[in-house]
C-alpha positions as CSV (number, residue, x, y, z in Angstrom):
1,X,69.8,-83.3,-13.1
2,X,69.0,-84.6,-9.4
3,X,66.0,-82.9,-7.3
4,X,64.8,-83.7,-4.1
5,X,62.7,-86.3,-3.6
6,X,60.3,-84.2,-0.7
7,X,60.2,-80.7,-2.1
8,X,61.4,-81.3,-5.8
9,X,64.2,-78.5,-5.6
10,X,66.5,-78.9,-8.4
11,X,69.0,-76.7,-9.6
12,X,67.7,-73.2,-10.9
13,X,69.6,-70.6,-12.8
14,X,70.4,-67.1,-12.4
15,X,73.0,-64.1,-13.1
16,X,76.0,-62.7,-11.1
17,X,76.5,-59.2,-11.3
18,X,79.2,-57.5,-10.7
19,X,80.5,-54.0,-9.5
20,X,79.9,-52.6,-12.9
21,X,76.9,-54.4,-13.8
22,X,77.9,-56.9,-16.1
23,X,76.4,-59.7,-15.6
24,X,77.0,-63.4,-15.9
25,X,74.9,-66.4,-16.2
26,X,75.5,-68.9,-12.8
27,X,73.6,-71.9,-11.4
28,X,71.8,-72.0,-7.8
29,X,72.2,-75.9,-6.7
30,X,70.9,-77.3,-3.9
31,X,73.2,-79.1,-1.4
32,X,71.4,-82.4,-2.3
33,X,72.3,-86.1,-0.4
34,X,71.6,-89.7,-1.4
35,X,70.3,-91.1,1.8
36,X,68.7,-94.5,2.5
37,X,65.0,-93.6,3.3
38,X,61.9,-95.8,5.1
39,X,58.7,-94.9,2.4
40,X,55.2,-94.8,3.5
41,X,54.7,-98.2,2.5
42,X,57.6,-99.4,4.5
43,X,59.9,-100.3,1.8
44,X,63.8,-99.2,1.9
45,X,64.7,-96.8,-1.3
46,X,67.3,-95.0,-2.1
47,X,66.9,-91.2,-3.1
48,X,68.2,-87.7,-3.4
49,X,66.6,-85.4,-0.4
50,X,67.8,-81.6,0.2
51,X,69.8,-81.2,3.0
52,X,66.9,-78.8,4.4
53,X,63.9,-81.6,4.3
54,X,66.7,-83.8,6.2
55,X,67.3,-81.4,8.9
56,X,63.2,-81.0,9.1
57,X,62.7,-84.4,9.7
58,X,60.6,-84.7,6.6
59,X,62.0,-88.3,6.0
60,X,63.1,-91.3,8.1
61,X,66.5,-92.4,7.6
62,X,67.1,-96.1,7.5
63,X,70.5,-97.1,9.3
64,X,72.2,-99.9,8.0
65,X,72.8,-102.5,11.0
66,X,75.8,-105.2,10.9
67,X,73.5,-108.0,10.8
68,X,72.1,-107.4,7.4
């Protein structure tokens, strides 16, 4: 199972329930990408980061240029 890399949210499990309270087991995923990212040490790795750390700017992106 994948988890972010910057929060460590990873799938989680739950039940559905329905009008007349049956209920069902289900899984809560996050909406997980596997992005390019510029560490702290200022290598390049590749890893799975949450679509909401993305959107926070929690990590740097690295965008590949033509002249690699």
């Amino acid at each position: 199972m994948a988890k972010c890399y910057v929060c460590g949210k990873k799938t989680v499990f739950g039940k559905s329930v329905t009008f007349s309270a049956e209920r069902n087991s289900r899984t809560f995923k996050p909406n997980l990408q596997r992005v390019r990212i510029r560490l702290e040490d200022g290598s390049v790795r590749r890893v799975y980061v949450c679509t909401k750390c993305l959107k926070a700017g929690k990590v740097v992106k690295v965008v590949r240029t033509g002249q690699d």
